[in-house]
C-alpha positions in Angstrom: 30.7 -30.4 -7.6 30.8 -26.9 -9.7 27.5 -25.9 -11.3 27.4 -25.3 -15.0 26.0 -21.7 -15.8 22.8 -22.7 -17.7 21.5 -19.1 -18.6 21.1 -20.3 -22.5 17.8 -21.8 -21.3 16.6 -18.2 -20.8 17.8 -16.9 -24.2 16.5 -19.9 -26.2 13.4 -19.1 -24.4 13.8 -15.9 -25.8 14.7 -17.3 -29.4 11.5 -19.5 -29.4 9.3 -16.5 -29.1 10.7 -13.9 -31.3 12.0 -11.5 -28.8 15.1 -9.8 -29.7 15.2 -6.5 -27.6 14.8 -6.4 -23.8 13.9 -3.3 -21.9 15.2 -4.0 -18.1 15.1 -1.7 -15.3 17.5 -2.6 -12.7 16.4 -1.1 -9.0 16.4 -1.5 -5.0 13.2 -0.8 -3.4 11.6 2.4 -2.7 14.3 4.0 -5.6 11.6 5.4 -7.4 11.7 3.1 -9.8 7.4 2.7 -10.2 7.7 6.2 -10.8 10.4 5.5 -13.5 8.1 2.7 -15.0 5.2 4.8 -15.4 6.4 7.9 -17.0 8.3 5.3 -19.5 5.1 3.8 -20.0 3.3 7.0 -20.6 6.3 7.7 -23.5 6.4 4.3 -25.2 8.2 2.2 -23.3 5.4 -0.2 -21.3 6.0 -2.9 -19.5 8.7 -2.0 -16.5 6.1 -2.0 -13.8 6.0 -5.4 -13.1 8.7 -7.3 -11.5 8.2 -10.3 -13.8 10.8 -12.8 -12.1 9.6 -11.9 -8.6 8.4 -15.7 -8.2 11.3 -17.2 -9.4 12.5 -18.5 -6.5 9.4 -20.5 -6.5 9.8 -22.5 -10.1 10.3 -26.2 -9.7 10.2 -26.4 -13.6 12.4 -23.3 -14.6 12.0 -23.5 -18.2 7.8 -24.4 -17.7 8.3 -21.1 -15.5 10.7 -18.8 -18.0 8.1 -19.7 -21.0 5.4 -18.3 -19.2 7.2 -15.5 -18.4 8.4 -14.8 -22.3 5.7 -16.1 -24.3 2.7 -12.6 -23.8 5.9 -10.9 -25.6 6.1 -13.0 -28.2 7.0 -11.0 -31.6 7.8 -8.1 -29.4 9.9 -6.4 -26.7 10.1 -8.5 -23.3 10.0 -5.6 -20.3 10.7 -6.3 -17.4 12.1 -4.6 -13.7 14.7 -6.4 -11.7 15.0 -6.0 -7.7 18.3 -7.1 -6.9 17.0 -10.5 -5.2 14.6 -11.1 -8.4 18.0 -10.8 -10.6 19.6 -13.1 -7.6 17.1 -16.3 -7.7 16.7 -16.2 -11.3 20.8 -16.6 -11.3 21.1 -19.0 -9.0 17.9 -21.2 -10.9 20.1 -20.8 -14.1 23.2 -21.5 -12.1 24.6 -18.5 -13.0 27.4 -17.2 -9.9 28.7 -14.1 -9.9 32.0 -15.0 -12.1 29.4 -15.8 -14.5 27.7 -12.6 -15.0 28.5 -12.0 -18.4 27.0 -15.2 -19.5 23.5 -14.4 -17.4 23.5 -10.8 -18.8 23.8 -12.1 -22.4 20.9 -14.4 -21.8 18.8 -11.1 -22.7 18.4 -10.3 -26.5 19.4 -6.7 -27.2 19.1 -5.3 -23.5 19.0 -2.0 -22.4 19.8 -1.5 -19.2 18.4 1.2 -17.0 19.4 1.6 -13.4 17.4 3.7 -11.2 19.1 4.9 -8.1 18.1 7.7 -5.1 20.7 10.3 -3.8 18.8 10.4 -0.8 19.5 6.7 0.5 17.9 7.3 4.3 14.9 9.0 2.8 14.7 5.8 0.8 15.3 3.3 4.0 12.5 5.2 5.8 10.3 4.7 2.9 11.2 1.1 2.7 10.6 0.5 6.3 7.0 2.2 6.4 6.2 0.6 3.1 6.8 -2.7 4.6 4.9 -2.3 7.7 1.8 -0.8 6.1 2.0 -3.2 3.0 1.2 0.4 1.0 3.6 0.4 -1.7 2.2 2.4 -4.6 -0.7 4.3 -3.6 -2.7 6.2 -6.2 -5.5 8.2 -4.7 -5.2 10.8 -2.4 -5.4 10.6 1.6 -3.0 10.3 4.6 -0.1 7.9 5.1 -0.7 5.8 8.3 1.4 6.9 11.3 3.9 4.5 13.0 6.0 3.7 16.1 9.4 4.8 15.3 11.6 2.2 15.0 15.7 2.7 14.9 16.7 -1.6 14.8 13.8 -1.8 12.2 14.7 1.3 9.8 18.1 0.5 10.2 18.0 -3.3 8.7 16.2 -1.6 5.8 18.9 1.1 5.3 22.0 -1.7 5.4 19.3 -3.8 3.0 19.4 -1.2 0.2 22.7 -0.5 0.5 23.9 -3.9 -0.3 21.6 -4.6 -2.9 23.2 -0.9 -4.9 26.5 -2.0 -4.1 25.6 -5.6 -5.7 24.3 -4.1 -8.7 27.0 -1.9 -9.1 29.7 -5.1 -8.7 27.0 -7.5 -11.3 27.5 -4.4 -13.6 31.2 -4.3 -13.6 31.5 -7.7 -13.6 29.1 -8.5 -16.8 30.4 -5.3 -18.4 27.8 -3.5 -18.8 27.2 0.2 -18.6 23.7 0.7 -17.7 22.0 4.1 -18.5 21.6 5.5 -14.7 19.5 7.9 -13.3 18.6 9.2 -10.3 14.7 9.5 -8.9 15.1 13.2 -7.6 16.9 14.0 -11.0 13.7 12.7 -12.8 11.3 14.8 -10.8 13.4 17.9 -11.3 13.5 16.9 -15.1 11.6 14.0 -16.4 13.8 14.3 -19.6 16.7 12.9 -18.2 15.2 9.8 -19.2 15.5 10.7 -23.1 19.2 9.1 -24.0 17.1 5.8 -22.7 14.3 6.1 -24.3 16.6 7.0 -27.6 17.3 3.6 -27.6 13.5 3.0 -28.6 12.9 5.6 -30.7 11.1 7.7 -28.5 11.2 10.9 -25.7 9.7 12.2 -22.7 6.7 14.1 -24.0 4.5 13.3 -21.3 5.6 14.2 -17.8 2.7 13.4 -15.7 2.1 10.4 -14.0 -1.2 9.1 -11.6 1.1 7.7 -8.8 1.0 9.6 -5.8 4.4 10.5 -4.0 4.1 9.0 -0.4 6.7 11.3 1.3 4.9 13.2 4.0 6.0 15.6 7.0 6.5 12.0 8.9 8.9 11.0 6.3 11.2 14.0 7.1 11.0 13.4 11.3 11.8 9.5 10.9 14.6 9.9 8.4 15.9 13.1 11.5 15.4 10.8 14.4 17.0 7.9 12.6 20.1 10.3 12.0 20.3 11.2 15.4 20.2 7.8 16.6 22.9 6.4 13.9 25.6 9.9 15.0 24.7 8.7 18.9 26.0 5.5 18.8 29.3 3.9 19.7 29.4 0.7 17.2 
């Protein structure tokens, strides 16, 4: 039996509470995309913090569950950031595949669409794989990182993680025809204002360039993401 695409339930949930533009930050984990959320926060775009669908896996009453979503931005902007498995279980509750794209991007009233990438995308996996075993994933005062086993099986399921989540956003992009407004975490620390054709779209700009979150990356960082490197131009497979 083929499932009807159902994502008008999210935009009439939208419709009921006044909402008519969407701020949405698109991301895989460890991307730099809390750092992202804060500076737009501290420029007048709030909100992109919070990962808003993350339970939505979990909603045996979707539209119970999208109302309490919507309904604090009622009047206003909805904000929200999207992992690619948030953006996945939301889809598949509205029964939205990925031929119907289009239909579950237009559920959004007046979205713009920010995607937040990394060049770097082994420094990310290593981030992602000592973010997971120490459960420390922003981290705002200042101290040491904790210190772990190295791990090649374990950072590499991270790495091959990441990698399809970009290349599913990439395809959900293309697919829904969208252009999303994409920039890149080391780009924003070189220049914050890379982030101003964005925040055009809100009438507003990067005057404030410092944030309270504290980068993570440490001299460990550097001699997991070498070992790993070593171990991946070693092998056979």
């Amino acid at each position: 039996m083929t499932l009807v695409c159902d994502a008008t339930r999210l935009h009439t949930v939208f419709a009921r509470h006044g909402v008519t533009q969407c701020a949405l930050l698109a991301s895989s984990f460890r991307s730099g995309s809390t750092y992202t959320a804060a500076l737009l926060a501290e420029n007048g775009v709030p909100g992109l913090g919070h990962e808003r669908f993350n339970r939505a896996w979990a909603a045996d009453d979707v539209d119970a569950y999208l109302d309490t979503i919507v309904a604090p931005f009622a009047g206003g902007r909805f904000a929200t950031k999207l992992m690619w498995p948030q953006r996945s279980n939301l889809a598949r509750k509205l029964n939205c595949p990925r031929e119907a794209s289009a239909r579950f991007a237009a559920s959004f009233p007046g979205a713009h669409w920010l995607h937040v990438r990394r060049r770097d995308h082994f420094a990310q996996a290593i981030s992602f794989w000592r973010a997971k075993q120490t459960n420390r994933w922003h981290v705002y005062a200042p101290g040491e990182e904790p210190d772990l086993a190295y791990n090649f099986a374990q950072i590499d399921t991270c790495a091959r993680e990441l990698a399809l989540h970009e290349r599913l956003w990439c395809d959900f992009f293309t697919i829904a025809g969208i252009t999303p407004h994409t920039v890149f975490y080391e780009d924003m620390v070189a220049d914050p204002t890379v982030l101003n054709p964005y925040l055009a779209a809100f009438g507003t700009r990067i005057t404030h360039t410092r944030v309270a979150l504290r980068q993570q990356r440490d001299a460990r960082s550097a001699r997991y993401r070498d070992q790993y490197l070593t171990d991946l131009y070693a092998r056979g497979d």
